[in-house]
C-alpha positions in Angstrom: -143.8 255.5 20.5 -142.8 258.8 21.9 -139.0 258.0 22.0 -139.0 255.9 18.7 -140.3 259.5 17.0 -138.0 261.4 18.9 -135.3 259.8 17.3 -135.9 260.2 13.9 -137.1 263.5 14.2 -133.8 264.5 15.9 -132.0 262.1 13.2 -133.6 263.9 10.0 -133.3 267.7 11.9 -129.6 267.5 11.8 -129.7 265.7 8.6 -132.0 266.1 5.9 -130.1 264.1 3.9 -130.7 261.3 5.5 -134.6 261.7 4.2 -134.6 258.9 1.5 -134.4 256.2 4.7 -137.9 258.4 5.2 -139.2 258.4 1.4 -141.1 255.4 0.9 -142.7 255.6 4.4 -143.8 258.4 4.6 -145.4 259.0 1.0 -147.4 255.7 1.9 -148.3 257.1 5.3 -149.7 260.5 3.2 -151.4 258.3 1.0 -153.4 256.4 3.5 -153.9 260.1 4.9 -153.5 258.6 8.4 -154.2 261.1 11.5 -150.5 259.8 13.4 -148.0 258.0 11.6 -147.7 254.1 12.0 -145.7 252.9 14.9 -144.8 250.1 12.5 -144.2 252.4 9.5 -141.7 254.1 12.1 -139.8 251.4 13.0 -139.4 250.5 9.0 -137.7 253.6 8.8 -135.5 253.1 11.7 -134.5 249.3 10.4 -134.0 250.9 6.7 -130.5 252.6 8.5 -129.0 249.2 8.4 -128.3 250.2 4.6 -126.9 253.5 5.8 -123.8 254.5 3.7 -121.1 253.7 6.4 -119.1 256.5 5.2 -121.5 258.6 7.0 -121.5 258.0 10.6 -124.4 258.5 12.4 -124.3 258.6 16.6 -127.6 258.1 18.5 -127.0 259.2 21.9 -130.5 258.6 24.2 -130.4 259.5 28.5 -132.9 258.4 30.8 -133.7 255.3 28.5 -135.4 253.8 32.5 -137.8 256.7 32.3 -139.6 255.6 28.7 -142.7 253.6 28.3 -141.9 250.0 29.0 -143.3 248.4 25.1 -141.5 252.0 23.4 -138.5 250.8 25.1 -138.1 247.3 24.2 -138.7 247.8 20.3 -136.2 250.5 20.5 -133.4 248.7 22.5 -134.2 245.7 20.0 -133.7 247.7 17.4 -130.6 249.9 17.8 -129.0 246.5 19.2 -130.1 245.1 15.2 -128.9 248.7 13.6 -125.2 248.1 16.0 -124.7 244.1 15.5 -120.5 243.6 14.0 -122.0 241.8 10.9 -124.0 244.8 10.2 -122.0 246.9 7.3 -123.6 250.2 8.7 -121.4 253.1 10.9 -124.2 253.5 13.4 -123.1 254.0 17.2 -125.8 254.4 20.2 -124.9 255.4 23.3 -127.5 254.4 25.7 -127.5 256.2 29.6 -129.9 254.2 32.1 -130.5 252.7 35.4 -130.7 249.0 35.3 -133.4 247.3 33.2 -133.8 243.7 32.9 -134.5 243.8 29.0 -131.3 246.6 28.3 -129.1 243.5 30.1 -130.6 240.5 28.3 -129.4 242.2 25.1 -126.3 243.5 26.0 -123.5 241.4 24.3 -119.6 240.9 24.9 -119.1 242.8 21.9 -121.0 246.0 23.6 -119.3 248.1 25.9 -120.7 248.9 29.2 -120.3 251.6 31.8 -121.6 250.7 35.2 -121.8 254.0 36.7 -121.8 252.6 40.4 -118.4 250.6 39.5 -117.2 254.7 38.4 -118.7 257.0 40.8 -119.1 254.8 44.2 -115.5 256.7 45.5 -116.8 260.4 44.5 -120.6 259.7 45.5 -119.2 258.4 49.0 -117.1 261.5 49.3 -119.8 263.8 48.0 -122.3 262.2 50.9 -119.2 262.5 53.6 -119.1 266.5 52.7 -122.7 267.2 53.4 -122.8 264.9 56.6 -119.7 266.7 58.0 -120.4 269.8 57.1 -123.1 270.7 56.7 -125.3 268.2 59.2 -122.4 267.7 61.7 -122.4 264.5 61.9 -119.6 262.2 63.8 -118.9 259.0 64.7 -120.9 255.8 64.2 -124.1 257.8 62.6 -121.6 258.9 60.1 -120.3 256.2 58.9 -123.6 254.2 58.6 -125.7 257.5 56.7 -122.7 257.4 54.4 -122.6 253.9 53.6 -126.7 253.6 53.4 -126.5 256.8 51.0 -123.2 255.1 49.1 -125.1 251.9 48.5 -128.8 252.8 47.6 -127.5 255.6 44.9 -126.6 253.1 42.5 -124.1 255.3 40.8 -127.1 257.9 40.7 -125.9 261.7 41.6 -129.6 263.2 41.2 -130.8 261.5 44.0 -127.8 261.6 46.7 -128.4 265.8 45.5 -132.5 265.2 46.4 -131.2 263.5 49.4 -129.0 266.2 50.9 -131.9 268.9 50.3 -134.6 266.8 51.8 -132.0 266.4 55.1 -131.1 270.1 54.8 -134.7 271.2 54.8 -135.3 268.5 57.8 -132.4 269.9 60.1 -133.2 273.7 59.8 -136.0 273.5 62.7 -133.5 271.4 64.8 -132.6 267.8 64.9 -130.9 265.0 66.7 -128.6 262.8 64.9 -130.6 259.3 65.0 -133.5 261.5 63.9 -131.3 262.3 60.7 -130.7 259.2 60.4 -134.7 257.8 60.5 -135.4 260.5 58.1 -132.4 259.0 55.6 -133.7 255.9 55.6 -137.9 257.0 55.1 -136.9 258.8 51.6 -137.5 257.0 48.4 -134.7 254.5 47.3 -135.9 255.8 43.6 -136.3 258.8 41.5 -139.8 258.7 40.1 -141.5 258.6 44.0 -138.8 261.6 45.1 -140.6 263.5 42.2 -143.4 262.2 43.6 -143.2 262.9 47.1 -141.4 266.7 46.2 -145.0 267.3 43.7 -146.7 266.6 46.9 -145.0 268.8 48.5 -145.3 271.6 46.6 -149.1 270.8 46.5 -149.9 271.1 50.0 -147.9 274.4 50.3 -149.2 278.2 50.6 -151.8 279.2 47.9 -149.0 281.9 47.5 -146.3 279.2 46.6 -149.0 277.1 44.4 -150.1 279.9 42.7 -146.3 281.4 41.7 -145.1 277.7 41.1 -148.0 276.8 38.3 -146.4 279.7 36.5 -143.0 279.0 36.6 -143.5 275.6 35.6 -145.7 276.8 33.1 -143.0 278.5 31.3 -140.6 276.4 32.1 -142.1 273.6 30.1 -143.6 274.9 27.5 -140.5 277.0 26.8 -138.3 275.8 23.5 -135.0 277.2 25.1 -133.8 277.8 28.4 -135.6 281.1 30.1 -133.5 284.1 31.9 -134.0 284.8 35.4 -135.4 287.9 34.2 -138.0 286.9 31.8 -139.4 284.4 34.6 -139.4 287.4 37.1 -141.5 289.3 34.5 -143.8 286.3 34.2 -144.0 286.1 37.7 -145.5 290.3 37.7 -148.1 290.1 35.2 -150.8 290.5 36.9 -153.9 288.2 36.9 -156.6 291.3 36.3 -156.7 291.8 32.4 -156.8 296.0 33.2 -154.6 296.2 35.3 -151.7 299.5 34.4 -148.2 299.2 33.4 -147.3 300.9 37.2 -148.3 297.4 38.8 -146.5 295.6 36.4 -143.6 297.4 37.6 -144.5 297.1 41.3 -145.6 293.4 40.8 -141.6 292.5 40.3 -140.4 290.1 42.5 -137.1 291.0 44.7 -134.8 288.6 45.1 -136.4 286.5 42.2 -134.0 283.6 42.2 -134.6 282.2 46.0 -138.1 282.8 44.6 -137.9 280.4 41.7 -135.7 277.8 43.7 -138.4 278.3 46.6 -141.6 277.7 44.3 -139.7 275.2 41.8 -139.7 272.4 45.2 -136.5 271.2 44.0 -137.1 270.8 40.1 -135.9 273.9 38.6 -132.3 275.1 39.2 -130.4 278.3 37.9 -127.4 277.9 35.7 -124.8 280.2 34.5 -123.2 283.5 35.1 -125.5 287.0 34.5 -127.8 286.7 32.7 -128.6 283.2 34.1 -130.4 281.2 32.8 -133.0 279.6 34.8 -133.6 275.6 33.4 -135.3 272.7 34.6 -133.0 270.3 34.8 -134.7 267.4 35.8 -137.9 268.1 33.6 -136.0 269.1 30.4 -136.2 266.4 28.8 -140.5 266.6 28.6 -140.1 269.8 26.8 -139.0 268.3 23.3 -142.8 267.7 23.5 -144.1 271.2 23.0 -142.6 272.1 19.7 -145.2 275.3 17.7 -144.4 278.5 19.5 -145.6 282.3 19.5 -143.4 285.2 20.0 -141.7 286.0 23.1 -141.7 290.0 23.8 -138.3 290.1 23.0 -138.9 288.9 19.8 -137.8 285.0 19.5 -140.6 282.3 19.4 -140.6 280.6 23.0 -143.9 279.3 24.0 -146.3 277.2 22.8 -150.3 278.6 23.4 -152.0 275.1 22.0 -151.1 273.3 24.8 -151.7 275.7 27.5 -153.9 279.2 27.0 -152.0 281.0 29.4 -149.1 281.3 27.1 -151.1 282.8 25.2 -153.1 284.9 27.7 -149.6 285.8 28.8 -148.4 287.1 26.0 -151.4 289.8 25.3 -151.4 290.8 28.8 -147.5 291.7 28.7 -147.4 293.2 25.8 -150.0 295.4 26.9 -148.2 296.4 29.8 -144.9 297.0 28.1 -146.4 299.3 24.5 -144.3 296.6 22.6 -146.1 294.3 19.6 -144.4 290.6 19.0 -141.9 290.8 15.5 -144.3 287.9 14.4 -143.7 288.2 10.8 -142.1 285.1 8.7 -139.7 284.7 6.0 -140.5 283.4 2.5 -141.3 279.4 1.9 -140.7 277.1 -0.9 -143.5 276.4 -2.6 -141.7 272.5 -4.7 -143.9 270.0 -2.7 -140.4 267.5 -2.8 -138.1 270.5 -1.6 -140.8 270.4 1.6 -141.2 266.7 2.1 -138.1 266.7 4.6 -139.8 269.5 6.6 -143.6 268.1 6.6 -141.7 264.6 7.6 -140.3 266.7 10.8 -143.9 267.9 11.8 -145.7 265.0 12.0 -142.8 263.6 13.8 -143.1 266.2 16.2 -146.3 266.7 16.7 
């Protein structure tokens, strides 16, 4: 259900025109004053696009299909493959990025076109997995040639995980190594994404209380963030302290040097800097959860970023730093619209979103 009202949330956000496909739903979905809207009144509203004027194109573009719930997936798949069919008048295109799935290829059609990304990327993930074996693990010879070809094949067009791969070897060879013992250790890693993130949770689990306790507020942040965070506003994270009366001095002396081999260090592999000064420091392999956490408060410098209903230490945050800095959130709003039809778009988002 979660990507079905992803979907038309991000639909009707970029386009409240495109509300009268939401009309009749969702004043029958007031009515009933349900606590969540239908799963089945939601999928009426996704079918009522096949009358979409097809002067107005719309483009559905959805990643990481693999990583949705199985039953969401199928009526979705089912669905855009309805909304896309040639005798369908509609100008509705969906681009559709995921690993292999039996049900995504028992609907897929002559008349769809298909990227395999293995049949793309097996020449640049090769050479990619050549680099870091040369270079960087010194490989030669026969060992070469057969980590290459086992990383080539078990990527299945997949760049995420030949990158996990080379940090999970890099880490492995800084204490010392022999090359059939790189090779063991190649071949003992996950063949798929979700048990790397598995195994690299674990890891960061079972680390210093130090490292645990840093890393619980990064990701903190990090997730419950509604844009990307600068390197800067995680390092002031990181120095407010834990004791409520505490001074402004520690604050200061609480800042974290060299703060970005900190966050790469306490992130285990899932957050990753981006960008020139000042960078930006994402999570590029969790983003896609933080759709999730949508109501914010303000930030200290004064744009909404986190969200304190789904964690309290947003919110415990954000009175403890502004103690520490004399500064009081801009928290003030601008005027509304008080026509109950001028908001239905808008009260249509939120209980999308929420």
């Amino acid at each position: 259900m979660n990507m079905l009202r992803s979907i038309l949330y991000s639909i009707l956000e970029q386009d409240e025109s495109t509300f009268f496909h939401f009309q009749i739903e969702f004043r029958n979905f007031r009515r009933r004053d349900f606590s969540e809207w239908p799963y089945d009144s939601l999928k009426n509203v996704l079918s009522s696009f096949a009358d979409h004027p097809s002067t107005e194109p719309i483009y559905l573009i959805l990643d990481a299909m693999d990583e949705s719930e199985d039953g969401d997936r199928r009526d979705v798949i089912q669905l855009l493959c309805r909304l896309c069919a040639k005798e369908n008048p509609c100008n509705i295109k969906a681009f559709l990025a995921s690993r292999p799935l039996a049900e995504l290829n028992h609907r897929i059609q002559e008349s769809h076109h298909v990227i395999k990304m293995q049949d793309e990327n097996t020449g640049d993930i090769s050479r990619f997995a050549d680099d870091f074996l040369t270079r960087d693990l010194k490989l030669t010879g026969k060992i070469l040639n057969e980590a290459r070809e086992y990383i080539t094949k078990h990527a299945q067009g997949v760049f995420v995980w030949v990158k996990l791969v080379r940090s999970e070897l890099a880490q492995y060879a800084e204490t010392g190594y022999r090359d059939p013992e790189i090779f063991e250790v190649l071949k003992g890693l996950p063949q798929e994404l979700e048990p790397f993130y598995q195994r690299m949770l674990n890891k960061l689990e079972n680390g210093p209380l130090r490292d645990i306790r840093d890393g619980i507020r990064l990701f903190e942040f990090v997730l419950f963030a509604l844009r990307p965070l600068t390197v800067e506003e995680l390092r002031d994270a990181l120095a407010v302290p834990d004791d409520r009366n505490s001074s402004y001095p520690k604050f200061q002396q609480n800042k974290i040097s060299a703060i970005g081999r900190r966050i790469e260090h306490c992130g285990g592999g899932f957050l990753e800097i981006k960008g020139k000064p000042p960078r930006k420091s994402t999570a590029s392999r969790i983003d896609r959860f933080c759709s999730r956490w949508n109501r914010s408060i303000y930030a200290p410098n004064g744009s909404r970023v986190l969200d304190p209903d789904h964690h309290p230490t947003c919110l415990e945050f954000e009175v403890r730093y502004e103690r520490r800095r004399g500064q009081q959130s801009d928290n003030c709003s601008g005027g509304s619209i008080s026509d109950p039809l001028v908001q239905e778009p808008h009260h249509a988002r939120s209980f999308l979103k929420n």
